[in-house]
C-alpha positions in Angstrom: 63.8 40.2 -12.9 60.5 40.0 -14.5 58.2 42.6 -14.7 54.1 42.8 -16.0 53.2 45.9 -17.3 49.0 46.3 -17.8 47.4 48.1 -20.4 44.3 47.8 -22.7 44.3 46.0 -26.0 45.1 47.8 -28.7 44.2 45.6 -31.9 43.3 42.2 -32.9 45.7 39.6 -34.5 43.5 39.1 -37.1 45.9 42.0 -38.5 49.1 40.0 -38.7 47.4 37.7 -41.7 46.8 40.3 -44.0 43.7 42.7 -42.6 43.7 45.4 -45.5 44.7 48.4 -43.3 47.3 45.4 -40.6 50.1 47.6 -42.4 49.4 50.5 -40.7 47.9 49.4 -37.2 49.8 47.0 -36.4 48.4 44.5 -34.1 48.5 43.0 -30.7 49.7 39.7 -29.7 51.2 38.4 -26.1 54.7 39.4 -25.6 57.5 38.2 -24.0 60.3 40.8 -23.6 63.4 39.5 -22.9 65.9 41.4 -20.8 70.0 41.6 -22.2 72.2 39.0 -20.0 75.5 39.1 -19.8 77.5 36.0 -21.0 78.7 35.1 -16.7 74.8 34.9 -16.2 74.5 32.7 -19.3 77.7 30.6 -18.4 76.3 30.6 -14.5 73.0 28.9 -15.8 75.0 26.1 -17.6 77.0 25.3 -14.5 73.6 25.2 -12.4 71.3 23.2 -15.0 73.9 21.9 -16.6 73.0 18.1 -18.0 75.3 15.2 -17.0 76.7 13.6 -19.8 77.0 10.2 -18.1 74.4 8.7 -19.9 73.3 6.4 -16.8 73.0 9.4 -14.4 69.5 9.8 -13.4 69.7 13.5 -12.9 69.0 13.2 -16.5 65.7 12.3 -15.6 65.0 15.2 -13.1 62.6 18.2 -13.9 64.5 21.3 -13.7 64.3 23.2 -10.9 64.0 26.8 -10.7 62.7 27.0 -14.0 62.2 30.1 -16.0 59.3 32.1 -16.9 59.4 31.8 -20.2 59.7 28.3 -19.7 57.0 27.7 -17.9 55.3 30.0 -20.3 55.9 28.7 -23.1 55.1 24.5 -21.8 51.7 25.9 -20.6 51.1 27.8 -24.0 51.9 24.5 -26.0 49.7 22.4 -23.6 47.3 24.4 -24.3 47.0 24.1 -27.9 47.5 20.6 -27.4 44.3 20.4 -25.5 42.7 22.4 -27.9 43.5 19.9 -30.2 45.6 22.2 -32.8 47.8 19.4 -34.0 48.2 16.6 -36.6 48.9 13.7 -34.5 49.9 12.7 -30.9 53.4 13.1 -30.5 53.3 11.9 -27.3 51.7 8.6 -28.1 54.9 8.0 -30.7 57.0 5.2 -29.1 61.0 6.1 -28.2 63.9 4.1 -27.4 67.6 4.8 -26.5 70.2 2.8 -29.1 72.5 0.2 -26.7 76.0 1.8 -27.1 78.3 4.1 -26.9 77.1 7.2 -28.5 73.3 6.8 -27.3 71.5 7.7 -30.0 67.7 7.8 -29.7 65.0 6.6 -32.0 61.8 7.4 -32.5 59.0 5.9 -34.4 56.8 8.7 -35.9 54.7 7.6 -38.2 51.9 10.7 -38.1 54.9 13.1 -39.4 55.6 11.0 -42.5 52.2 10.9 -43.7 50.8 14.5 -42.6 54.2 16.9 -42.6 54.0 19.7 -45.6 56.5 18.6 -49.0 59.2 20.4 -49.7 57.7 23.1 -52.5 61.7 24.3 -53.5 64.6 22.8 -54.8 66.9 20.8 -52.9 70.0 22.0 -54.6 70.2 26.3 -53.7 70.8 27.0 -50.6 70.6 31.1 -51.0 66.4 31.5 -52.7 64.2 34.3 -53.3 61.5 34.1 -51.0 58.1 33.2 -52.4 54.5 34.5 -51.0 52.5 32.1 -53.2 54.3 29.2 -51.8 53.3 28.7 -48.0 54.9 30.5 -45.1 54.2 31.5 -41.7 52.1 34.5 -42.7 49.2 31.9 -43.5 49.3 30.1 -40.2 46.3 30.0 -38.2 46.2 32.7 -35.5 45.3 29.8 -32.7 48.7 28.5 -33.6 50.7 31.7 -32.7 51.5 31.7 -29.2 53.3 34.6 -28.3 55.4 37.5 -29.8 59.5 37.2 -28.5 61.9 40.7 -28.2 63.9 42.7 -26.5 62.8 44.5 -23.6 63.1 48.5 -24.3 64.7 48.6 -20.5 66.9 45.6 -20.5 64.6 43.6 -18.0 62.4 40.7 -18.8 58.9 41.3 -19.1 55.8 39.9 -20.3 52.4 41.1 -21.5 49.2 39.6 -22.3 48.4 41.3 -25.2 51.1 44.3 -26.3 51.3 46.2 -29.5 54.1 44.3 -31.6 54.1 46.9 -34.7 54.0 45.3 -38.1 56.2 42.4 -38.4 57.2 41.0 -34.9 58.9 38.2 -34.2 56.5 35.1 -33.0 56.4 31.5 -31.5 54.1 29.4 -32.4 53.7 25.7 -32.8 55.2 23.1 -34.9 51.5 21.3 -35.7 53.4 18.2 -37.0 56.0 17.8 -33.6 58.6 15.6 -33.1 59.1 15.9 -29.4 57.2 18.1 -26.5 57.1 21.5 -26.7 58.0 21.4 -30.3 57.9 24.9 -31.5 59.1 27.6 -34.0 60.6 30.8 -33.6 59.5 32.9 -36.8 61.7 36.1 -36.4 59.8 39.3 -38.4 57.5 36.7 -39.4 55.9 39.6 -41.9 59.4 40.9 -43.8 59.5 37.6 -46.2 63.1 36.9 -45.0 64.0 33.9 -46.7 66.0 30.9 -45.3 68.8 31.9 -44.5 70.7 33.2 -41.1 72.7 36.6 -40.3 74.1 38.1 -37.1 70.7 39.7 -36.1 68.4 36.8 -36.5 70.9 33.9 -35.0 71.8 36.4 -31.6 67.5 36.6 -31.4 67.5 32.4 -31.4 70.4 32.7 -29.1 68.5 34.9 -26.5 65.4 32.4 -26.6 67.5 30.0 -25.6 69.1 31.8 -22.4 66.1 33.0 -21.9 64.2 29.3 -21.4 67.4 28.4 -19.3 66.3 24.8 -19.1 69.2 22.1 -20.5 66.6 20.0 -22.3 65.2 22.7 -24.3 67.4 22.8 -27.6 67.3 25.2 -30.7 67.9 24.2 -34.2 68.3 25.7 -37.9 68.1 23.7 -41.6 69.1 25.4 -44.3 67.6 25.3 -47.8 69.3 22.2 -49.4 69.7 20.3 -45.3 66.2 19.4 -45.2 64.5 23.0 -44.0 61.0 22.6 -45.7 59.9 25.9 -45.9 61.5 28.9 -47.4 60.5 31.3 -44.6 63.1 32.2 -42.2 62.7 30.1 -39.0 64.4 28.1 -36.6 63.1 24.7 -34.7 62.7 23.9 -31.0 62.1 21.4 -28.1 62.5 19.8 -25.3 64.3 16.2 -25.1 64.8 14.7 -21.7 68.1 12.9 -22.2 71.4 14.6 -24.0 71.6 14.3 -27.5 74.6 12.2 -28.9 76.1 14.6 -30.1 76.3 16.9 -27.1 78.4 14.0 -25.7 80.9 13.6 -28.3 84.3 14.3 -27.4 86.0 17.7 -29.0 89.1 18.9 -30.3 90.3 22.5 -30.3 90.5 24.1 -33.1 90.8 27.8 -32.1 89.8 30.4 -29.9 89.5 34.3 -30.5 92.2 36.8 -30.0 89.9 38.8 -27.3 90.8 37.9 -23.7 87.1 35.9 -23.3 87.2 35.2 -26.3 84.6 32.1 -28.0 86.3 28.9 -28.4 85.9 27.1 -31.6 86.5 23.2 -31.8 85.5 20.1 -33.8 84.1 16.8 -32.7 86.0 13.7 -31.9 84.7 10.5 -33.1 81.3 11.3 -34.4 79.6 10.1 -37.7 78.9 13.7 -38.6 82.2 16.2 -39.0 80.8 19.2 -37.3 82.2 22.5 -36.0 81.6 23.4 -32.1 81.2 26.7 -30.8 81.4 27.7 -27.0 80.5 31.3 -25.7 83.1 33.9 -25.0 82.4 36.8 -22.5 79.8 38.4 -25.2 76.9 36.7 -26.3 76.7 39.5 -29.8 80.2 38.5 -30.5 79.3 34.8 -29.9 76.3 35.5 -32.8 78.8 37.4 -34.9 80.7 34.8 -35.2 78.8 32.0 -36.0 76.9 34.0 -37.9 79.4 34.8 -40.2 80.4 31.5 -40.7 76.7 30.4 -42.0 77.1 33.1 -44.3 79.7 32.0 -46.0 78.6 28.3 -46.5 75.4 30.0 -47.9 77.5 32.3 -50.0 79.6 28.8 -51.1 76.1 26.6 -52.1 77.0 24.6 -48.8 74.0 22.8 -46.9 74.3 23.2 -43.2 72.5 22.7 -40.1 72.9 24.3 -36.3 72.3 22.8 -32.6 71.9 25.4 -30.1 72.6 23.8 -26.7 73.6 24.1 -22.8 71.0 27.4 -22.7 72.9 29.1 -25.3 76.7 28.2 -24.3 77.3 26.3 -27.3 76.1 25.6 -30.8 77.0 23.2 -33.3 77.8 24.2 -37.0 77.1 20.5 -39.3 77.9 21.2 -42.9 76.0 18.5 -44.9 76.1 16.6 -48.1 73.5 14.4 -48.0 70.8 16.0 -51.1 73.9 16.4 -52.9 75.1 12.5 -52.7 71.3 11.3 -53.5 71.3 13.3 -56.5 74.3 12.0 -57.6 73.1 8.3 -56.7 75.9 7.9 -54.0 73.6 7.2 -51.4 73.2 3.4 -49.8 69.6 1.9 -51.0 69.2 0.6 -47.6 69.1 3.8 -46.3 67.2 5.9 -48.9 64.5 3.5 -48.2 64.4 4.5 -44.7 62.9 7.7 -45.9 64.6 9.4 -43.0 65.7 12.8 -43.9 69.1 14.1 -41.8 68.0 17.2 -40.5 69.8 18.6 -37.5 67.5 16.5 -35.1 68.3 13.3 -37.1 72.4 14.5 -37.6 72.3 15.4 -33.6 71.1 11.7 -32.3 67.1 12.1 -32.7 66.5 9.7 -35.3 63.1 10.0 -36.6 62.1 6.7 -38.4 58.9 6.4 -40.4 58.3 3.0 -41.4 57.4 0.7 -38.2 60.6 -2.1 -39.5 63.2 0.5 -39.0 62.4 1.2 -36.0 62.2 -2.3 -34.4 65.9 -3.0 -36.1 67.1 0.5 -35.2 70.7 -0.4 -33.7 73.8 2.0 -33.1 75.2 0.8 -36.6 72.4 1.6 -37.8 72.5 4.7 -36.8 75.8 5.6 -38.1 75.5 4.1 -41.0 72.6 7.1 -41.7 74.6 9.2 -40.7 78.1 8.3 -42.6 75.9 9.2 -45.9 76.0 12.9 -44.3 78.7 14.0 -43.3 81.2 15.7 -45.7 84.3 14.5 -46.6 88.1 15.0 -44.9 89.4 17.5 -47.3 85.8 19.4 -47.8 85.6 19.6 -43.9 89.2 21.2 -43.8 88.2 23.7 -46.3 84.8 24.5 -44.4 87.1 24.9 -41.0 89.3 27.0 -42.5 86.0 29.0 -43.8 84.9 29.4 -40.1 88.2 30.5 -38.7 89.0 33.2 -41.4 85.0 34.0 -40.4 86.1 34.3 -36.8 89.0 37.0 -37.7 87.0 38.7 -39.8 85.7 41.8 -38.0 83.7 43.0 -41.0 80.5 40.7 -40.6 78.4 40.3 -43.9 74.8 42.3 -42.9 71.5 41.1 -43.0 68.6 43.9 -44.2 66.1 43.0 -41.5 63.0 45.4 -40.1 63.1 46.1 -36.6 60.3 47.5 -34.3 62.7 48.4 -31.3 60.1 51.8 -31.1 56.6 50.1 -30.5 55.6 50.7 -27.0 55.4 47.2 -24.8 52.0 47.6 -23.1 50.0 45.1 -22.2 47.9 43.2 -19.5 49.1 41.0 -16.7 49.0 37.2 -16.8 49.8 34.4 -14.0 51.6 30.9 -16.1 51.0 28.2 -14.5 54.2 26.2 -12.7 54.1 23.7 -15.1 56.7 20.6 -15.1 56.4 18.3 -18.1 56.6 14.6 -17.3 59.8 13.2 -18.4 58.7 10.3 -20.9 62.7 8.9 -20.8 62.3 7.5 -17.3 64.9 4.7 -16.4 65.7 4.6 -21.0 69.2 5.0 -20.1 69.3 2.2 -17.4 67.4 -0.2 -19.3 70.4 0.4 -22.4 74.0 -1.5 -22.1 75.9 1.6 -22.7 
């Protein structure tokens, strides 16, 4: 259930960039408070909105219904911004095609993120670096771009204000001003406490609630790590909304293991995909679900080992992609053909969303094509045994590495009521599949 609480404003979010005295007031943002689901809700959601997987279905091209408050929240917000004209380049004027073939990869031609998206200011070779406040992070966003503060609700039910007091470092959503898709936003936990790249148990269960929380199949979650093409060294993690599955969401899967708890997660790896990747589906708890995983992305960062994470099906199950690619550049391993694609494999690209820059790629763009990117990725046979071993012994291991992260679970949630509109986003994948020889 979803409750509005009103109160007065207590401060401006001026404060969050650095007022002098922000460190002791605080400031106030809109908040969503999200409520604590059990994993049957979660795993009740997927069975309802669950996406077919047949790739001609036209479900695929149905808005949701039902949909969430946050959901609706949160495509208003972005619209919004959109209007206001807060980002680099239409990404809705980018043209998008479905691959013929089996796998159904998607390609998009995006020529405004190649030209106006921030470098890379840190090296490509470390996953694990110290954070740096001279180089640019989310503290230095504009305020405009900031939608809305996302936590847990003190009372365990969902709840949103218009403006709240958030404390010192809250966790925010704002947009991604150079998108690849609709609704293409990032989810900056304690955007203030210069957390570097890198994930723990705390942080990756926070993603995971976002995710349950939208509760709409098309709205998918992901994480690059230092060294897998994350461009920023400020902790963050990537979303939006794609009306068709992603490839990789469709793979087939093998079982690997599952944990010794009755209800336990299920961990397997993928079948016949360019990409070796681990797959995780939820247990009966959603914080032993992020323990897990968790965990495992520890230890790859611990081990110098580039990876990147899906979350999909609203949370149910995430996808764990260790990566090679920076590493088989630098050693010039990688095909010419491809490193003049400029495409970098980040976990949209490694999922099925291939983002091509250059106007002849996209126009030859086949499934071949496709894999062939993606063969330069992946790591291989023996290194991906090694790394699911590494996830297993991470599954067993009930002592989970900790994260030192600030909390603000004391700040009051007060704020003012607001109506979001109903909004349904128009589906630009109409009839894609049908038009494909799959």
């Amino acid at each position: 259930m979803l409750t509005i609480r009103r109160v007065s404003t207590v401060v401006s979010i001026n404060q969050v960039s650095g007022a002098a005295d922000s460190s002791s007031l605080g400031a106030s943002l809109p908040l969503y408070c999200y409520g604590r689901r059990d994993t049957t809700k979660v795993v009740t959601n997927v069975s309802e909105n669950a996406l077919s997987l047949d790739s001609n279905s036209a479900s695929n091209n149905q808005p949701v219904e039902d949909a969430s408050f946050l959901d609706s929240l949160l495509l208003s917000q972005w619209e919004d911004r959109m209007e206001k004209g807060l980002f680099r380049y239409d990404v809705t004027a980018c043209e998008t095609k479905v691959l013929p073939g089996v796998c159904g990869f998607i390609a998009q031609l995006n020529e405004g993120r190649h030209l106006k998206k921030r470098p890379t200011e840190f090296r490509v070779d470390q996953v694990l670096q110290p954070y740096d406040a001279k180089k640019f992070n989310f503290t230095k966003v504009d305020q405009q771009e900031i939608l809305f503060a996302f936590d847990e609700s003190s009372d365990h039910c969902s709840e949103y204000s218009e403006q709240a007091f958030v404390g010192e470092s809250p966790n925010v959503v704002a947009i991604n001003v150079s998108p690849i898709e609709y609704g293409h936003v990032l989810l900056v936990p304690q955007v203030k406490s210069q957390i570097p790249q890198r994930i723990c148990p705390e942080t990756f269960l926070l993603a995971l609630h976002m995710t349950v929380e939208v509760n709409n199949p098309y709205f998918r979650l992901g994480y690059n790590s230092l060294g897998a093409f994350a461009t920023i060294n400020h902790l963050h993690f990537q979303a939006y909304y794609l009306h068709v599955p992603f490839p990789i969401e469709r793979a087939e899967t093998s079982r690997l293991y599952q944990t010794r708890k009755k209800g336990g997660c299920k961990i397997s790896q993928l079948v016949n995909y360019p990409v070796r990747t681990i797959v995780y589906d939820v247990g009966e708890s959603l914080e032993e679900f992020a323990d897990i995983i968790a965990n495992a992305c520890i230890r790859l960062q611990n081990d110098n080992i580039p990876f990147n994470v899906l979350i999909a099906d609203c949370g149910a199950r995430v996808f764990l992609i260790p990566q090679c690619y920076a590493e088989r550049q630098a050693r010039g391993e990688v095909d010419q053909a491809v490193l003049d694609t400029q495409v970098n494999p980040a976990v949209w690209e490694i999922s099925g969303h291939i983002v091509l820059k250059r106007r002849e790629d996209f126009d030859i763009a086949t499934e071949d094509y496709a894999k062939k990117l993606l063969a330069e990725v992946t790591l291989s046979e023996d290194r991906f045994t090694e790394v699911k071993k590494m996830c297993i012994d991470a599954a067993e291991d009930e002592k989970l590495d900790n994260c030192e992260v600030m909390r603000s679970n004391d700040d009051p949630y007060r704020g003012a009521s607001v109506k979001a509109k109903n909004y349904k986003f128009a589906a630009k994948f109409q009839n894609l599949y049908d038009e494909c020889a799959v």
